[in-house]
C-alpha positions in Angstrom: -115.2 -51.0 -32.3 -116.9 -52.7 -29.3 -117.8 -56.6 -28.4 -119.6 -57.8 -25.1 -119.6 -61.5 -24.5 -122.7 -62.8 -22.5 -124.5 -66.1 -21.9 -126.7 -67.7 -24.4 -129.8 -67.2 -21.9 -129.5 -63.6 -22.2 -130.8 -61.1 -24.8 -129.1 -59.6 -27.5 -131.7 -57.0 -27.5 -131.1 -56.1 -24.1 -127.4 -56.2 -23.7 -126.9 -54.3 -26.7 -127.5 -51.5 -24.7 -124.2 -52.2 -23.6 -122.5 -52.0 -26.9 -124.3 -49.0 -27.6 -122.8 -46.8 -24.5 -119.1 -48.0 -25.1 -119.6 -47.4 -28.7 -120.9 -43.4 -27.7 -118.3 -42.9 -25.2 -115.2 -43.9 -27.5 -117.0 -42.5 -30.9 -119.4 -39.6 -29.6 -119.8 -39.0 -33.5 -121.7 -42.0 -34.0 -125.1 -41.0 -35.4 -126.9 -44.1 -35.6 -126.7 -47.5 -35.1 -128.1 -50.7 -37.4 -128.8 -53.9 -36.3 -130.9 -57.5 -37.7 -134.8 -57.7 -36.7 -133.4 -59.3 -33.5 -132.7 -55.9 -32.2 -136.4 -54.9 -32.7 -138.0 -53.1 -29.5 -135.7 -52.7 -26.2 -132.7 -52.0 -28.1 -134.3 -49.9 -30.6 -136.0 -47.6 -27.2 -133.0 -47.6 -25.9 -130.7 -45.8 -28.2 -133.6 -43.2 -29.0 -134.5 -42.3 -25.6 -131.2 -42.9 -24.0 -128.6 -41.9 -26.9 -131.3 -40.1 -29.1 -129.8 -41.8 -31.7 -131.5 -43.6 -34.3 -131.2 -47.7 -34.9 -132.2 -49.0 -38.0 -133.5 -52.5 -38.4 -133.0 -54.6 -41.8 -136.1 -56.8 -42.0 -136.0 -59.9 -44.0 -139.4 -61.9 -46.4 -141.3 -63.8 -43.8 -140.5 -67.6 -44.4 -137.5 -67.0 -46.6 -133.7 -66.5 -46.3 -132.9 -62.7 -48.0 -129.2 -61.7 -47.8 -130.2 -58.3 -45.4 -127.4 -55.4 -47.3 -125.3 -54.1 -44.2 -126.6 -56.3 -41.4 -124.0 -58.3 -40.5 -121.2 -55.3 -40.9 -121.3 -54.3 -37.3 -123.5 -56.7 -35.8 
């Protein structure tokens, strides 16, 4: 759908901004977006305030590895 390559030293969370408005602009119909607790806060605010569309974080158990059900398809 939509890929931007950055530098390690820069933040997913940020840049997926990015991502988000190419994603709008080819498929206005998108409704929401979902995302791993990495996306928590800017990229979150962003698509609310700036897309008003929803983004949905999968959280996994503190301190243990849980297979997160649709994270990983489009992230």
């Amino acid at each position: 759908m939509s890929i931007h390559c950055h530098a390690a030293n820069l933040s997913d969370t940020k840049k997926a901004s990015l991502v988000m408005d190419r994603l709008i602009d080819k498929y206005p119909s998108i409704q929401a977006f979902s995302g791993d607790g990495g996306y928590r806060g800017t990229a979150v605010d962003y698509a609310l305030a700036q897309l008003n569309r929803a983004f949905h974080v999968a959280l996994g158990l503190a301190g243990k590895y849980v297979p997160l059900s649709m994270s990983w398809v489009v992230d």
